[in-house]
Rosetta silent file (secondary structure, phi, psi, omega in degrees, C-alpha in Angstrom):
SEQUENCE: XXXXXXXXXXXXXXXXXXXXXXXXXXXXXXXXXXXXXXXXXXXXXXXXXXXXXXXXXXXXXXXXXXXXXXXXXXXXXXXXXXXXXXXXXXXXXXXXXXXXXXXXXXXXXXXXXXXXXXXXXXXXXXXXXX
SCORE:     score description
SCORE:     0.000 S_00000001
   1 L     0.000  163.440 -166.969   48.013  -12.506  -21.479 S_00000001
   2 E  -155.584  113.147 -150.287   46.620   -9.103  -21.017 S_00000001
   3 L   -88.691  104.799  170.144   45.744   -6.602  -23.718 S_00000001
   4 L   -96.030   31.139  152.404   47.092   -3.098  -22.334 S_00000001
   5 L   -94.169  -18.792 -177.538   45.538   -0.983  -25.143 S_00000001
   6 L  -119.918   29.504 -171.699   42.263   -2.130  -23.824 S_00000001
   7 L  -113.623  122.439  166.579   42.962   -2.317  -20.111 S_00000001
   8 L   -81.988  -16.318 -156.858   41.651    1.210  -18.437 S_00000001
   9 L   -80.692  142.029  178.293   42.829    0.038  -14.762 S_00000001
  10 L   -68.699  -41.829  177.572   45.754    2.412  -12.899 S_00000001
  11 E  -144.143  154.492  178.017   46.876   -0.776  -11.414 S_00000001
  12 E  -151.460  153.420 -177.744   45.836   -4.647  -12.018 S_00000001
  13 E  -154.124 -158.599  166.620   47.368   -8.541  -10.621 S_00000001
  14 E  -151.315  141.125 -171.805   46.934  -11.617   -8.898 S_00000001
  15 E   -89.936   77.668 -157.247   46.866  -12.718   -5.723 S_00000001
  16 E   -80.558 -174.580  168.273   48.547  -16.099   -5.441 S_00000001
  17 E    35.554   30.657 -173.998   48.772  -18.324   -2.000 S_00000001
  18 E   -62.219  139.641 -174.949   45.655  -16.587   -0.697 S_00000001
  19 L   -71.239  172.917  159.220   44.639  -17.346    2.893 S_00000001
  20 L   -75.188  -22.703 -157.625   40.870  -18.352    2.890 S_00000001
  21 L  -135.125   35.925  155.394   40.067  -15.443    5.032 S_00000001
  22 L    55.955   26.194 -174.357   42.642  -13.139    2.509 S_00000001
  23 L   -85.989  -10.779 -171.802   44.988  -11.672    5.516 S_00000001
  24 L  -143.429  116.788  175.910   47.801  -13.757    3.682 S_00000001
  25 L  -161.604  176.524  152.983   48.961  -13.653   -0.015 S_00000001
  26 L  -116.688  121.032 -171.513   51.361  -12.677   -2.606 S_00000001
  27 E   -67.004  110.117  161.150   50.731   -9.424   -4.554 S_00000001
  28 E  -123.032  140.343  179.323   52.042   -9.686   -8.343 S_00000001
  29 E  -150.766  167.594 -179.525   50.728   -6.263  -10.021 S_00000001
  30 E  -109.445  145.617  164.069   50.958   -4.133  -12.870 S_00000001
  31 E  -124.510  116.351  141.681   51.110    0.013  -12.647 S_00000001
  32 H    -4.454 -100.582 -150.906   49.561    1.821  -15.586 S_00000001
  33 H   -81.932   36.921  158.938   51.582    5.004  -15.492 S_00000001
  34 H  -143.548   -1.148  172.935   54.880    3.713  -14.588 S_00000001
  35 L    44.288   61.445 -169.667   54.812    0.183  -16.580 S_00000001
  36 E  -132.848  122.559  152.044   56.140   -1.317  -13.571 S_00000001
  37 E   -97.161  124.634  164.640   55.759   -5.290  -12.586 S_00000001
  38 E  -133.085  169.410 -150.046   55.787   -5.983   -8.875 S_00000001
  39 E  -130.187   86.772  176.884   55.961   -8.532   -6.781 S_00000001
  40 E   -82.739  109.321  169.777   54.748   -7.856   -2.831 S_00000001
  41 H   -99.496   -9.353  163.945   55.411   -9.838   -0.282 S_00000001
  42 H   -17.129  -32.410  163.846   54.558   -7.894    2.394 S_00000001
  43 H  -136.114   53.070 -179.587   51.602  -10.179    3.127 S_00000001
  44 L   -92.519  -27.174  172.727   53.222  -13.700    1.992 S_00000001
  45 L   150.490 -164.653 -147.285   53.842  -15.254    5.138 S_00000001
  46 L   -83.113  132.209 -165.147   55.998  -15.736    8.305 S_00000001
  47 L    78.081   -8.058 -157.518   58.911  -13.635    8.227 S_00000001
  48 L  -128.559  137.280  176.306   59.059  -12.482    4.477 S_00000001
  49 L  -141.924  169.377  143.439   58.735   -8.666    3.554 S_00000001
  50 L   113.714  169.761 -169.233   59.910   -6.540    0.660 S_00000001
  51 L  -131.386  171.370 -154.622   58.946   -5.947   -3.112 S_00000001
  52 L  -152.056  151.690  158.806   61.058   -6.609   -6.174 S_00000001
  53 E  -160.734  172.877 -173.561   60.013   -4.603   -9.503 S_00000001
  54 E  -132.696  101.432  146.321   60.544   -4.439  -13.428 S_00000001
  55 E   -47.711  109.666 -166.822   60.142   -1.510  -15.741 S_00000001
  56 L  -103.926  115.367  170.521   58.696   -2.576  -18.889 S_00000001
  57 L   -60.017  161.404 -166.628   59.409   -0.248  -22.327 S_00000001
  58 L   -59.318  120.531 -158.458   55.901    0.401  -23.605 S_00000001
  59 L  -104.543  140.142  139.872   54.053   -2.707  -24.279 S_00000001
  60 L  -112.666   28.802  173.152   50.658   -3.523  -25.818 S_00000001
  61 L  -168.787  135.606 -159.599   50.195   -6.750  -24.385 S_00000001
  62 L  -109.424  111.619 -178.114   51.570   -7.520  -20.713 S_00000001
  63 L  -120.958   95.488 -165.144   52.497  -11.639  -20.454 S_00000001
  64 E  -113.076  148.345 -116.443   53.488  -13.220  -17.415 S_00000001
  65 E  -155.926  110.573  179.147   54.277  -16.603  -16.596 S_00000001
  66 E  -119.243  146.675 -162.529   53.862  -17.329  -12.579 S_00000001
  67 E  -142.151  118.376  159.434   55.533  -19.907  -10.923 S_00000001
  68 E  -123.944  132.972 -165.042   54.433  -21.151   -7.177 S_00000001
  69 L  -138.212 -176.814 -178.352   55.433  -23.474   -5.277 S_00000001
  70 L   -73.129    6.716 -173.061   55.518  -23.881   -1.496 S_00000001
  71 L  -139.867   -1.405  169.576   58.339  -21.910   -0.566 S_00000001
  72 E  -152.741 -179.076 -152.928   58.693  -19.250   -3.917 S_00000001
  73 E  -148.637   75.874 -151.955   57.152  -17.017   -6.238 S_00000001
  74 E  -106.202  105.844  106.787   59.254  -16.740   -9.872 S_00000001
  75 E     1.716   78.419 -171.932   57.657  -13.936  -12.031 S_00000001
  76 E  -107.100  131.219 -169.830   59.029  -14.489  -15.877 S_00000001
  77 E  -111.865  134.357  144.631   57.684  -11.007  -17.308 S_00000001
  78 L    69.533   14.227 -162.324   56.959  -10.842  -21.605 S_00000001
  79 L    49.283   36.181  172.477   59.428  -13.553  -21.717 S_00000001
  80 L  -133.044  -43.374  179.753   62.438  -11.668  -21.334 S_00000001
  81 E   -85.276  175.268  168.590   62.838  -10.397  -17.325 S_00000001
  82 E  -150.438  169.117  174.900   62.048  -12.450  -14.108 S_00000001
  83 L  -138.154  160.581 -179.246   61.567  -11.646  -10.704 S_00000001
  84 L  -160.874  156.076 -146.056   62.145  -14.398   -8.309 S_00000001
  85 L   178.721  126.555  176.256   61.347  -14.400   -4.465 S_00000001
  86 E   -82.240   95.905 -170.678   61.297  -16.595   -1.370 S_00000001
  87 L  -121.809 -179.861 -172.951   57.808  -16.842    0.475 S_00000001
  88 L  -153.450   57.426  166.306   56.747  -18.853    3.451 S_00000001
  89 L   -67.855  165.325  153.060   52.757  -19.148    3.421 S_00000001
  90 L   -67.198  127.516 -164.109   51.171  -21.432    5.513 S_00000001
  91 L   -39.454  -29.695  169.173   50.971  -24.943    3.513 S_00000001
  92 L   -59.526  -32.005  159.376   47.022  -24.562    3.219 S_00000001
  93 L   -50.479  100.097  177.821   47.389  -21.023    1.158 S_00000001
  94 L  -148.424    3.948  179.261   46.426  -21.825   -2.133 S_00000001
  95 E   -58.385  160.748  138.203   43.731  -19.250   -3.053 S_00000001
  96 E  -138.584  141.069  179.987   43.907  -16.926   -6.135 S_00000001
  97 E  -115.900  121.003  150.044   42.208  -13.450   -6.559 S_00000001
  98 E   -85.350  149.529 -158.633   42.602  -11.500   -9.937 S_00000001
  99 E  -145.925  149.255  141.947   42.175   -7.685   -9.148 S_00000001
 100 E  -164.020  161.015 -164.427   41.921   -4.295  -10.683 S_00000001
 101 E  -112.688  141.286 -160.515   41.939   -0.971   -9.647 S_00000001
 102 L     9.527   96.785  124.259   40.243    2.336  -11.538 S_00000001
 103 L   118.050 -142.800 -148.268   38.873    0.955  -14.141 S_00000001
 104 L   -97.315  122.855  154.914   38.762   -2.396  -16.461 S_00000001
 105 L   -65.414  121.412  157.622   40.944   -5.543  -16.984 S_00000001
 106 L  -109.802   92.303  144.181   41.230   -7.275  -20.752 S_00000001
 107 E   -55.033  125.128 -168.483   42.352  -10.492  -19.984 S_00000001
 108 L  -119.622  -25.088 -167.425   42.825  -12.428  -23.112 S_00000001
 109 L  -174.048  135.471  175.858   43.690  -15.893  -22.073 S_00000001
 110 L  -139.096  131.519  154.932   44.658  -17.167  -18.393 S_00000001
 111 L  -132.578  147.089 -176.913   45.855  -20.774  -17.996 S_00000001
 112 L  -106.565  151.117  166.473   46.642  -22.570  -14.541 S_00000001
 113 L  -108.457  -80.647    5.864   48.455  -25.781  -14.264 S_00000001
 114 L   -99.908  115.262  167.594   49.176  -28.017  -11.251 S_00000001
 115 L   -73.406  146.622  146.547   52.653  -29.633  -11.194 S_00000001
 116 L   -40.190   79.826 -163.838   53.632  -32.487   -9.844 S_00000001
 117 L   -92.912  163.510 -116.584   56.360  -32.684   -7.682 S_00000001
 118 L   -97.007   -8.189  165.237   59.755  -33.550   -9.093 S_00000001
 119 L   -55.848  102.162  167.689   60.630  -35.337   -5.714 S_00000001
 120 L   -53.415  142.496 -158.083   60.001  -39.030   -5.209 S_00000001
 121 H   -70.822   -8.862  174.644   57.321  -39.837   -2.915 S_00000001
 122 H   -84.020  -35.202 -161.184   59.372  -41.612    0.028 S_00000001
 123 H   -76.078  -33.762 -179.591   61.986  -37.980   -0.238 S_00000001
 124 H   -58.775  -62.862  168.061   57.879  -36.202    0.298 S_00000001
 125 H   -34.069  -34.774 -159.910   57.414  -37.780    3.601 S_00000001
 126 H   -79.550  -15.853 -169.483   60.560  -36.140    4.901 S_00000001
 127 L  -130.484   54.873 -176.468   59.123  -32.597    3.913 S_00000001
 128 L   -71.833  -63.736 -132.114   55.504  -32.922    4.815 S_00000001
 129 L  -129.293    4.438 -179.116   55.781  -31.347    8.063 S_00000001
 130 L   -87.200    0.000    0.000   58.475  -29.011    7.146 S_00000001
C-alpha cells in the first residue's frame, strides 16, 4: 500500500519481469497529477505493445494487488478496478525494480508471494519449452 498524502513523486511503480540487464520489463505506474494507473508494455516482451490505464477519484492511499505469471500481468487497483494484459517475457525475466520520479515514495507495506502452479506436474512438462 502506498500513502499518497505523503508521496511527493510526479510519477511512481514497479517493474515486474525485469530482464537482468533491464532492456525487458513491465511498467505498472502511478501519475500524481492525473491519478492515473498504468500498465506499459511497451518493453514486456516479443511482440506485445500498448498501455491500458485507470483514473482513480482522489485517493489517500493507492493499493494494488499484482498478479504475474508467465504469460500476463492482472493489475486489481484499491480493490475495485483491474487492468489485465497479455505479456510474453522471456521465461528467465523475473526481476523487480520499485521506482520514483521527482520526488519521494511512502510505501507502507509491500508483500510478494510465489504461487505454485495450479497445473499437475506431468501437464508442466508439456509447457516447459513453450
Amino acid at each position: 500500500m502506498i500513502n499518497l498524502e505523503e508521496t511527493s513523486a510526479k510519477e511512481f511503480g514497479i517493474r515486474v519481469g525485469c530482464s537482468a540487464e533491464g532492456s525487458t520489463y513491465t511498467e505498472i505506474s502511478y501519475q500524481s497529477e492525473t491519478r492515473t494507473v498504468i500498465v506499459d508494455r511497451s518493453k514486456s516482451g516479443f511482440r506485445v505493445n500498448g498501455i491500458s490505464k485507470v483514473v482513480l477519484a482522489h485517493q489517500t492511499v493507492l493499493k494494488l494487488h499484482i498478479f504475474v505469471d508467465r504469460s500476463s500481468v492482472e493489475v486489481l487497483v484499491n480493490d475495485r478496478e483491474v487492468i489485465t494484459n497479455r505479456i510474453y517475457p522471456d521465461g528467465s525475466h523475473s526481476g523487480i525494480t520499485l521506482f520514483a520520479i521527482d520526488g519521494c515514495l511512502k510505501l507502507n507495506s509491500l508483500d510478494i508471494w510465489h504461487l505454485k502452479s495450479s497445473l499437475p506436474e506431468t501437464m508442466m512438462e508439456e509447457f516447459r519449452d513453450v
